[in-house]
C-alpha positions as CSV (number, residue, x, y, z in Angstrom):
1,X,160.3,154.7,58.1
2,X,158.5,153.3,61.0
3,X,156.7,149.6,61.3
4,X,153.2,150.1,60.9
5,X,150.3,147.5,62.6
6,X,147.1,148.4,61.6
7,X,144.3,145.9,63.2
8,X,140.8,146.6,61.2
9,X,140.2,146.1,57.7
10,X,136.6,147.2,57.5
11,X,134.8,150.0,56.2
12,X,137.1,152.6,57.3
13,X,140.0,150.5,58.0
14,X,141.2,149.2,54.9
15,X,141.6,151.6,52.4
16,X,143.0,153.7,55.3
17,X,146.2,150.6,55.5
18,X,145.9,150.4,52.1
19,X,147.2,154.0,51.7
20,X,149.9,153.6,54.1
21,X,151.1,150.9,51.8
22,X,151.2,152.9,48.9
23,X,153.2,155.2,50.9
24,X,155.7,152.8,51.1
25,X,155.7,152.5,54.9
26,X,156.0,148.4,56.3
27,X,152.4,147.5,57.1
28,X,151.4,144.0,59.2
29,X,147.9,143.9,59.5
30,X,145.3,141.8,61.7
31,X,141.1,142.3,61.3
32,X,139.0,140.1,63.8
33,X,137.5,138.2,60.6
34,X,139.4,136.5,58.1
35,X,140.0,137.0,54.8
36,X,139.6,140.8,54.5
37,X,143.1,140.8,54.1
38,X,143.8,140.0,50.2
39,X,144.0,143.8,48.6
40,X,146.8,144.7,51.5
41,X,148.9,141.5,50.9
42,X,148.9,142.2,46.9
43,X,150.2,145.8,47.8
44,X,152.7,144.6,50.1
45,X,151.3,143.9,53.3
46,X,152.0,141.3,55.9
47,X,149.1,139.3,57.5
48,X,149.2,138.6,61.7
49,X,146.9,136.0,63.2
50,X,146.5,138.1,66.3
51,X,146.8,141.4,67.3
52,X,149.7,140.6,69.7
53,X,151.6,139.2,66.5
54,X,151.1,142.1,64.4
55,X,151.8,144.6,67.2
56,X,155.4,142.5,68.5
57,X,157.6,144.2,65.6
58,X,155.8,147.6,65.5
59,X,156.9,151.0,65.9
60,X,153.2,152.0,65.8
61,X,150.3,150.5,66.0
62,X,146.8,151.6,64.4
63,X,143.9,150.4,65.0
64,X,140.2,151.2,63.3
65,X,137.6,149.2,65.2
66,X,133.4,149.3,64.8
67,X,133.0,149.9,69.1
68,X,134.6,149.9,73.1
69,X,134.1,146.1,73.3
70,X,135.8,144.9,70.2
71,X,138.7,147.8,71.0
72,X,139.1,146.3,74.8
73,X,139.9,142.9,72.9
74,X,142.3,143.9,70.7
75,X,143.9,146.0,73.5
76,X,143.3,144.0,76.7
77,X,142.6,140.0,75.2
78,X,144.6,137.1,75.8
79,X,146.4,138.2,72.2
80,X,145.9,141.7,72.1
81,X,148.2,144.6,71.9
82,X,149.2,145.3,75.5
83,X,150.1,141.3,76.2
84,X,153.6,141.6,74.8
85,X,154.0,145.6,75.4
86,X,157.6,146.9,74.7
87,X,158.4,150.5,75.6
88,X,158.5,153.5,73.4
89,X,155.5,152.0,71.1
90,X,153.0,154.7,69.9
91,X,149.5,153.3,70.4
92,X,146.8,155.3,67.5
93,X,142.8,154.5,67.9
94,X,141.1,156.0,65.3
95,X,138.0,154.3,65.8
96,X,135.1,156.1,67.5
97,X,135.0,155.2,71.3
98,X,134.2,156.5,74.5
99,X,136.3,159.2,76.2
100,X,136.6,157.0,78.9
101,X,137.8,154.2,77.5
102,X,140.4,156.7,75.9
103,X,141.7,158.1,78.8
104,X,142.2,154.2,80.6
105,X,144.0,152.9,77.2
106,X,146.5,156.5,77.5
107,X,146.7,155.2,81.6
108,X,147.9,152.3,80.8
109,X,149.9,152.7,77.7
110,X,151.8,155.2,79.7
111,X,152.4,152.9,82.4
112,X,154.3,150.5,80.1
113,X,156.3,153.7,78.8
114,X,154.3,153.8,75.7
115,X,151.8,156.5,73.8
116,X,148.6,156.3,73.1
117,X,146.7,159.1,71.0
118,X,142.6,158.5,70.8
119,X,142.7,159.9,67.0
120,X,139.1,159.5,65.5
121,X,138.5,160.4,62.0
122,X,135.8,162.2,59.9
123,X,134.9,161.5,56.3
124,X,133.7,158.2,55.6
125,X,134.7,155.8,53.2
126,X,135.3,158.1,50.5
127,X,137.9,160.3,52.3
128,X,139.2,157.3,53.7
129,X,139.7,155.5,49.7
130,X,141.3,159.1,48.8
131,X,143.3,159.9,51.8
132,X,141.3,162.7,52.7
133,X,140.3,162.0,56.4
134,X,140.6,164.5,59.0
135,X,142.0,163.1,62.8
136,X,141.3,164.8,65.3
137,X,143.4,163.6,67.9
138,X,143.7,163.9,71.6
139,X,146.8,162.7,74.0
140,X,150.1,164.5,74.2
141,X,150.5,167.6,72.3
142,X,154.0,166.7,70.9
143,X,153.1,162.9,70.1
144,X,150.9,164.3,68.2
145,X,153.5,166.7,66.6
146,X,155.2,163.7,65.9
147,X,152.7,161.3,64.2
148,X,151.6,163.9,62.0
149,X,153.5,162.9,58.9
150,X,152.0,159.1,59.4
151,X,148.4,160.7,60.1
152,X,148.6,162.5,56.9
153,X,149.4,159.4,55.3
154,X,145.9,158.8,55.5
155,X,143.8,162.1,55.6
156,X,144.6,165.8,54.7
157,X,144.5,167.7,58.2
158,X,145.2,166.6,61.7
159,X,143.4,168.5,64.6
160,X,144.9,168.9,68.4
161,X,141.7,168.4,70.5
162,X,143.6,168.4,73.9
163,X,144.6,165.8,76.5
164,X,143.9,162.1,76.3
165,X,139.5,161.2,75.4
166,X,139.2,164.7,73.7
167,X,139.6,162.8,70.3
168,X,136.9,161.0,71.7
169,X,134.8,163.9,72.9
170,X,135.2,165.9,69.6
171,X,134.0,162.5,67.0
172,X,130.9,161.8,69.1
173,X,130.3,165.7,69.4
174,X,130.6,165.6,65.5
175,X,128.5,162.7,64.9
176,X,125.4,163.9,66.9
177,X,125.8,166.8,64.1
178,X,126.1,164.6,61.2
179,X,123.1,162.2,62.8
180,X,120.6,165.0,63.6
181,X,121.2,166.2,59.9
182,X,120.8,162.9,58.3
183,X,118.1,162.5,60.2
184,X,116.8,166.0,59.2
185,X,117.9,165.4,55.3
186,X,115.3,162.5,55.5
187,X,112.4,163.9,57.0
188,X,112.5,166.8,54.7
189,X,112.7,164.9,51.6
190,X,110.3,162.3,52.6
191,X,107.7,166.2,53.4
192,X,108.7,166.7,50.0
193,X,108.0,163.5,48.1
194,X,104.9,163.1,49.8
195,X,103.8,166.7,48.5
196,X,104.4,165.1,45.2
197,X,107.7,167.3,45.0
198,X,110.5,165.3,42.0
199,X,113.3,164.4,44.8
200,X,116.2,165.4,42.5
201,X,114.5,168.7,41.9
202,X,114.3,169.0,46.0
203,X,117.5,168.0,46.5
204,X,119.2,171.0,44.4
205,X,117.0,173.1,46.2
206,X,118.8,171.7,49.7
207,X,122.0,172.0,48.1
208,X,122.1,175.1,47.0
209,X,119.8,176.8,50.0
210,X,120.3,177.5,53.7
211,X,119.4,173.6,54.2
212,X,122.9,172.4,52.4
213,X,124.8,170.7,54.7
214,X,127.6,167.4,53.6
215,X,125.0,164.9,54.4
216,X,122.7,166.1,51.3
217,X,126.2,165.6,49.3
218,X,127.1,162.3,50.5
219,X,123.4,160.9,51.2
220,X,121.0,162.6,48.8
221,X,121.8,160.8,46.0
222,X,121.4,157.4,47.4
223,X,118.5,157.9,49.1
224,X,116.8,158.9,45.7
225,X,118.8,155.8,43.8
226,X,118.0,153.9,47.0
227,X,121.5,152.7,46.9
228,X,122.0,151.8,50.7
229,X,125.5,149.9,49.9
230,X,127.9,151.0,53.2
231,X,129.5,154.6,53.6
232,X,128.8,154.6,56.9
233,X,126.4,152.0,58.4
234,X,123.1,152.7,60.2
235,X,124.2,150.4,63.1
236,X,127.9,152.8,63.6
237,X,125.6,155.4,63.2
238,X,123.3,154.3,66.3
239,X,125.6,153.2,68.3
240,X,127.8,156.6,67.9
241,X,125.0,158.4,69.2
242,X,124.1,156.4,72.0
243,X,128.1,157.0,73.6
244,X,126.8,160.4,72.6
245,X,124.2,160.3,74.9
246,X,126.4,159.1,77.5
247,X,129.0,161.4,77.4
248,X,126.3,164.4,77.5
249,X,123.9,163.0,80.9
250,X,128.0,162.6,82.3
251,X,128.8,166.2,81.3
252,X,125.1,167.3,82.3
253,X,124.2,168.7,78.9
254,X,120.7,168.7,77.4
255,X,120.3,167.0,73.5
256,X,116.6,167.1,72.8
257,X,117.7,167.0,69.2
258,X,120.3,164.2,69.8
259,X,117.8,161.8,71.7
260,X,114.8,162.5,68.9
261,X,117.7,161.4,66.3
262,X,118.6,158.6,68.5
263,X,115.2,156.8,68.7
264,X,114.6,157.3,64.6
265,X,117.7,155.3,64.0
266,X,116.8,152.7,66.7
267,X,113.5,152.5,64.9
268,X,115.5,151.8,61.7
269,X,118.1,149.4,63.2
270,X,114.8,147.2,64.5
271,X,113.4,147.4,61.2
272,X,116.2,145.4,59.8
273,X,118.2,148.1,58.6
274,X,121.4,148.4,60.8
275,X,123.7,146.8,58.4
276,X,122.7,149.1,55.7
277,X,124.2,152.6,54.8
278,X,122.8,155.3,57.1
279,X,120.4,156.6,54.6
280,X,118.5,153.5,54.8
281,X,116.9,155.8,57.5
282,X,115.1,156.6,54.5
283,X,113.5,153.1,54.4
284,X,111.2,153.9,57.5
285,X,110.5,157.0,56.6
286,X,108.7,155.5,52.9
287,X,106.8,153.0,55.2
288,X,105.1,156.4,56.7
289,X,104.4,158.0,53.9
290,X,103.7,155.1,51.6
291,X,105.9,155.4,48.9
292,X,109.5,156.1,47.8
293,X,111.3,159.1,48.2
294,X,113.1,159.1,44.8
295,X,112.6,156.9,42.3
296,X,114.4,153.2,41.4
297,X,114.2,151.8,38.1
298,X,114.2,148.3,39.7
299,X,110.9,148.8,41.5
300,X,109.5,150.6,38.3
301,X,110.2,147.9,36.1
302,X,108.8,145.3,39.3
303,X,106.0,147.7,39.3
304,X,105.3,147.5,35.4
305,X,105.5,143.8,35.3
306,X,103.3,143.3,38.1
307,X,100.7,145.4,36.1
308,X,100.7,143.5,33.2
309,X,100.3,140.5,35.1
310,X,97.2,141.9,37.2
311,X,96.0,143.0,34.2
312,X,96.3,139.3,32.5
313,X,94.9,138.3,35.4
314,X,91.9,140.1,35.7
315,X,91.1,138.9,32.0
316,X,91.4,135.7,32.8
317,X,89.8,135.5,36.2
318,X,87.7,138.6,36.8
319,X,86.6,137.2,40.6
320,X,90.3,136.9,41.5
321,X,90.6,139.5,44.4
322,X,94.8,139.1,44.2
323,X,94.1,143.0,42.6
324,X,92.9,145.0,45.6
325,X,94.8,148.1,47.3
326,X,97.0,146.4,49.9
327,X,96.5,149.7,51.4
328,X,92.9,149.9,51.6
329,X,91.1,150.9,54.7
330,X,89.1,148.1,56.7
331,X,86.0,149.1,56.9
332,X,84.1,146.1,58.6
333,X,84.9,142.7,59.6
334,X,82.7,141.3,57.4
335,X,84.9,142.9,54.4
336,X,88.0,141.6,55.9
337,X,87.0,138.0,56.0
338,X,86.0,138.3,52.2
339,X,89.6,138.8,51.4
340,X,91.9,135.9,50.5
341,X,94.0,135.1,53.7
342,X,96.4,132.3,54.1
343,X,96.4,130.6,57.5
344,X,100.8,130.2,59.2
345,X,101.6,129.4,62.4
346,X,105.2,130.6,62.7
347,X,107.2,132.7,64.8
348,X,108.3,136.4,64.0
349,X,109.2,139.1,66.4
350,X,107.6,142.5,66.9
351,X,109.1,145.6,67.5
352,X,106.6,148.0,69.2
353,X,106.4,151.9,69.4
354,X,105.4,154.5,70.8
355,X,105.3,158.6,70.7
356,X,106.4,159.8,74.3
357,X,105.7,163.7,74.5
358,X,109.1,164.5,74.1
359,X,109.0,163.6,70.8
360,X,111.2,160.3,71.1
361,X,110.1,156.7,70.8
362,X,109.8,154.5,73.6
363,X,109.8,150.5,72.6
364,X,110.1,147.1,73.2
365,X,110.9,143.9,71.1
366,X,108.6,140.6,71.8
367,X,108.4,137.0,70.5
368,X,104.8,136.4,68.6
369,X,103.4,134.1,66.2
370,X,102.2,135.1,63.1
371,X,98.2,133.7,62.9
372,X,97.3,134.4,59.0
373,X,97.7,137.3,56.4
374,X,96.0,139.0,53.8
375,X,96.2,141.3,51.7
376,X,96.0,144.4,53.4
377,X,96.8,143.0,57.2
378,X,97.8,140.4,59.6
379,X,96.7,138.7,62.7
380,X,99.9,138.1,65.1
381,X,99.2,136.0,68.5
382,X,101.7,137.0,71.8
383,X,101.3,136.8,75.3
384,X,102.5,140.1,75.9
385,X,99.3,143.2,76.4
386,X,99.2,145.5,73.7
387,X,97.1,148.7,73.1
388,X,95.1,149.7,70.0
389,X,96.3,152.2,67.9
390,X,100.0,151.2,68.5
391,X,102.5,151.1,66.2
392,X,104.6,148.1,65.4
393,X,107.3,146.4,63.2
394,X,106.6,143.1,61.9
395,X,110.1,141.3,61.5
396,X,109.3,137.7,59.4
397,X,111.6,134.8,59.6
398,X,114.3,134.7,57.1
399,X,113.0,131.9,55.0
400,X,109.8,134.0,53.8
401,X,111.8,136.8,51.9
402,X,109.4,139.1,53.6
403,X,111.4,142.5,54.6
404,X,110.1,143.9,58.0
405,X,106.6,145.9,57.7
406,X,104.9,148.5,59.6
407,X,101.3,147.9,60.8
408,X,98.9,149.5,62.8
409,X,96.9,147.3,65.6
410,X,92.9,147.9,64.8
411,X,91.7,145.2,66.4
412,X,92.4,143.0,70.1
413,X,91.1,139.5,70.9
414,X,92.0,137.5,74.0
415,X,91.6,133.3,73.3
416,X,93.2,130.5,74.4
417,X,95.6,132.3,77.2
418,X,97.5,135.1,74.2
419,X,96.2,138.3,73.1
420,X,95.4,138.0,69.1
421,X,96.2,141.2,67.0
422,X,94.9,142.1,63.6
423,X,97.6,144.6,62.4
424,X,96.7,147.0,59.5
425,X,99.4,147.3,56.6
426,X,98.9,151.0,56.2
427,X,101.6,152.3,54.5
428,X,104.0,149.8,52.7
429,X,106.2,150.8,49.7
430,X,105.3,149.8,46.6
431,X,108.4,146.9,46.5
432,X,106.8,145.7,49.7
433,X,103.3,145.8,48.5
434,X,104.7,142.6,45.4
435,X,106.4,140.9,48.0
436,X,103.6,140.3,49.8
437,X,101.5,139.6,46.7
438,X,103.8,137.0,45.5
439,X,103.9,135.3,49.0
440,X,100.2,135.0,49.6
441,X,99.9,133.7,45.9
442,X,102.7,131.1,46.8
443,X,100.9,130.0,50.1
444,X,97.7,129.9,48.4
C-alpha cells in the first residue's frame, strides 16, 4: 500500500487520517498547530515537524487546509511540500480553495513530473468521523481512476468534475447552495418562533414538507438546543462564499441570493460568531427578534433563578429599579436619566450596518469608547459620523464577559471634538438581558 502524508488535523482533517489509519495504510501526518496529533499517533501514525518532512517518504500526499493562504504555505513555504519534490508523487487537496489556485498547484506539480488532483469534499464532520464524504475531484481523468481506492478510504463516492480547479468550481458551487439554505433554514425558523410557533413542531414541518433540505437535518436541531459546537464553522462558511463570489463576477454570473447570504454571515462573523458552528447564524437572527428560536434549558434555569432573585429583591428593596424591561422603549430623556447607569471609559469596537436596496448589508468596523450603560442602552463616543437610526454591533472587551449586542442609535451629540451616541438595546436575548444585569450590579 502507498505512503500516505496527510497535512491538517482539523475539523475535517483528522478523522479523515484517522480513517486511513484504520485502513491500515502508513500515515505521517503534519497540522500547522501542535498537538492535534495524539489520536493519530495512538492508531499508528507518525508525526512530521513540517510539511516538507512528512511529504519526503510519500507516495501521496493529502492535505485538508481551512483556506488559499495557509494551502500556499504548506505547498510553496520554505518547508512545504514542493521544496523537496521527487517525481511520480500524487499531490490531493481536499480543502476548499480557489479554482485558480488549483489550476497553478496542477501547473506546477506537473512540472516536477508529479499529480495534483484539487479533490474537495462534502459532508462535514460527521461524514468525515464515518467515512462517508463525497470528493469531487478535478485533474486528470485516470489519476483519478487511480486514487479512487485511497479516496474511498475516506468517503463513499468519488465524482470526476473535469480538468484541474473544477474540484474547486463544483465545492464553492455547492457551498453557495448549502449557505443560501442555512441562511434560509434560519430566517424561517426565527418567522416561526417569533409567531410564537414550538421550533421542534416547525422543524418537522420543514422536514417533512417542500422546505426539507440537509441543512434542517444537520442544523435544526442545534439551532433549537443552541448547541453551536463545530460541524462546520461560520468563519469556513464565510469565507467559502466570498471565493464564491469571486469565481461568479470572473465567470460573469449573477448571485443576488449568494451576496444576500454573504453579508448575513459577515454580520454573524462581526458579531463574534465566526469560530462557532454555522448555525450560530441563528444567534443574530434572536437579537432581531428578541428571543430564542428554540428553547435551552440553561437559559431557562438562568431565567428562573434570576426571577427568584428579582423577586427577593423587590421584597427587600421595592425602589430598586435593577427590575425594569431592558427592552423598554425610551420615551424621554428625562426617563432615561432616572435609570441606574454606570459611568466606563474603555474601548470597544463597533460594527455598523446598513440595508442597501439590494437587500445586502453594507458596513464598516470603528474603534469607540464606551461612555456609560444602563439598563436598556448605552452611550459609545467615536470620532467617526454616524447617522440615526443605524444599526450597530457593540463588541465589549474581553474582560467584561459581555457577548456582542445589537443596538439602535436614537440619539447624536457632538462635544469635545467625537460624536457621542446613545444606542438603544432593542432586542437582546434573554441570556443577554442577565448578563448585562449582573454587570451593571457589579459596577454599581
Amino acid at each position: 500500500m502507498p505512503t500516505i502524508a496527510f497535512i491538517g488535523l482539523g475539523t475535517m482533517g483528522l478523522p479523515m487520517a484517522a480513517n486511513l489509519l484504520r485502513k491500515s495504510y502508513q500515515v505521517v501526518v503534519y497540522n500547522r498547530t501542535p498537538g492535534k496529533a495524539g489520536e493519530l499517533l495512538e492508531l499508528g501514525a507518525e508525526e512530521a515537524a513540517t510539511p516538507l518532512a512528512a511529504a519526503r517518504g510519500a507516495d501521496v500526499v493529502v492535505t485538508m487546509i481551512s483556506n488559499d493562504a495557509a494551502v500556499e504555505e504548506v505547498y510553496y513555504g520554505t518547508e512545504g511540500v514542493f521544496a523537496g519534490i521527487k517525481p511520480n508523487t500524487v499531490f490531493i487537496d481536499s480543502s476548499t480553495i480557489s479554482p485558480a489556485l488549483a489550476r497553478r498547484l496542477a501547473q506546477d506539480a506537473a512540472d516536477a513530473f508529479c499529480d495534483f488532483l484539487d479533490a474537495p469534499v462534502t459532508g462535514s464532520k460527521p461524514a468525515a468521523i464515518d467515512g462517508t464524504l463525497l470528493f469531487m475531484a478535478g485533474g486528470d481523468a485516470r489519476v483519478v481512476e487511480e486514487q479512487k481506492p485511497l479516496l474511498l478510504s475516506m468517503g463513499r463516492e468519488v465524482l470526476y468534475m473535469g480538468p484541474s480547479g473544477s474540484g474547486a468550481a463544483a465545492k464553492l458551487a455547492h457551498n453557495t447552495i448549502v449557505g443560501i439554505n442555512a441562511a434560509g433554514l434560519v430566517e424561517g425558523m426565527a418567522i416561526a418562533a417569533k409567531a410564537g410557533i414550538d421550533a421542534s413542531s416547525f422543524l418537522r414541518v420543514v422536514q417533512g414538507g417542500g422546505a426539507a433540505c440537509k441543512q434542517a437535518d444537520l442544523k435544526g436541531a442545534k439551532i433549537i438546543d443552541h448547541d453551536f459546537s463545530v460541524q462546520f464553522s461560520l468563519a469556513l462558511m464565510l469565507k467559502d462564499l466570498k471565493l464564491s463570489s469571486v469565481l461568479t463576477d470572473g465567470l460573469g454570473v449573477p448571485t443576488p441570493m449568494l451576496e444576500a447570504s454573504k453579508s448575513l454571515f459577515q454580520a454573524g462573523a462581526a458579531a463574534g460568531y465566526g469560530e462557532e458552528d454555522l448555525a450560530a447564524l441563528a444567534k443574530l437572527y434572536e437579537q432581531w427578534i428578541g428571543g430564542r428560536i428554540g428553547r435551552d434549558k440553561r437559559a431557562d434555569d438562568e431565567v428562573s433563578a434570576a426571577a427568584e432573585i428579582a423577586g427577593a429583591k423587590s421584597e427587600t428593596d421595592p425602589d430598586s429599579d435593577l427590575d425594569s424591561d431592558l427592552d423598554s422603549n425610551l420615551d424621554s430623556d428625562s426617563d432615561r436619566r432616572k435609570k441606574k447607569r454606570v459611568a466606563l471609559n474603555i474601548p470597544l469596537m463597533i460594527s455598523i450596518y446598513q440595508w442597501e436596496q439590494a437587500g445586502s448589508f453594507a458596513g464598516q468596523s470603528v474603534d469607540a469608547v464606551l461612555n456609560d450603560v444602563s439598563e436598556d442602552g448605552l452611550q459609545v463616543a467615536t470620532s467617526i459620523p454616524l447617522e440615526k437610526d443605524m444599526f450597530v454591533v457593540i463588541h465589549f472587551q474581553q474582560d467584561t464577559g459581555l457577548p456582542p449586542m445589537t443596538a439602535r442609535i436614537i440619539r447624536i451629540e457632538r462635544k469635545e471634538g467625537l460624536f457621542h451616541y446613545g444606542c438603544l438595546l432593542s432586542g437582546l436575548a434573554l441570556y443577554q438581558r442577565l448578563q448585562l444585569k449582573e454587570y451593571i450590579e457589579s459596577h454599581g
